[in-house]
N, C-alpha and C positions, 0 to 999 in steps of 0.2 A: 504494500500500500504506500501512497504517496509519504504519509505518519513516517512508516517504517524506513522507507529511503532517508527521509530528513535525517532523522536519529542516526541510522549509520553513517553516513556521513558526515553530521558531526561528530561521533567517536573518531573519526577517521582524521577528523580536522581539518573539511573541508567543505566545500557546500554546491551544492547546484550550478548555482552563480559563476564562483568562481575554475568550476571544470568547463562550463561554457565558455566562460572570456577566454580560458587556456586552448581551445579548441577555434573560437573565431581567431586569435592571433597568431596562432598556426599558420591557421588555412590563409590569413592576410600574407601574413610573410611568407609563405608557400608564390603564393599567385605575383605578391612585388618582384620576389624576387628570380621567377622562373619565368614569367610572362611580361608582353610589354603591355597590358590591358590597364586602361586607364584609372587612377584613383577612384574615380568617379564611376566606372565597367566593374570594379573590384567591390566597391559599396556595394552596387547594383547586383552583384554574385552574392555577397554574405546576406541581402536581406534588407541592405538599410533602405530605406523610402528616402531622406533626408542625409546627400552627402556629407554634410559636415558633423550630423551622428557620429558617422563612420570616421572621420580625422579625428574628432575628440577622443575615440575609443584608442584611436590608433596610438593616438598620444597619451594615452594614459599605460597602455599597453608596453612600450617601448621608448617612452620619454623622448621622443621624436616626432616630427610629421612623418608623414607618406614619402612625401617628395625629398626628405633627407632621410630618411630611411634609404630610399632606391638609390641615391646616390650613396651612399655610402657603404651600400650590400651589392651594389649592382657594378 
């Protein structure tokens, strides 16, 4: 049950939330840095309706933008 996941998880020391972020900044840095698909194509893959969603997370994620991210990985 939904109950039941929360709870192991927090034993676990971990939560929902943050196994998702760890999975969208992946797949983000996956796609920067293996494709040339636009910041903007790359939001538009993960989900986001609102690209600058998608910058803010990026930036939270990796204490960088997109655009210095790529340069710097790419």
């Amino acid at each position: 049950s939904p109950r039941t996941l929360i709870r192991r998880l927090k034993k676990w020391g971990t939560s929902f939330q943050a196994i998702s972020d760890r999975l969208y900044a992946q797949t983000a840095a996956d796609y920067m840095n293996r494709t040339d698909i636009s910041v903007n194509g790359v939001a538009q893959l993960l989900g986001y309706k609102d690209p600058a969603n998608f910058r803010r997370s990026f930036k939270r994620w990796f204490q960088m933008t997109p655009a210095s991210y790529r340069k710097t990985h790419c």
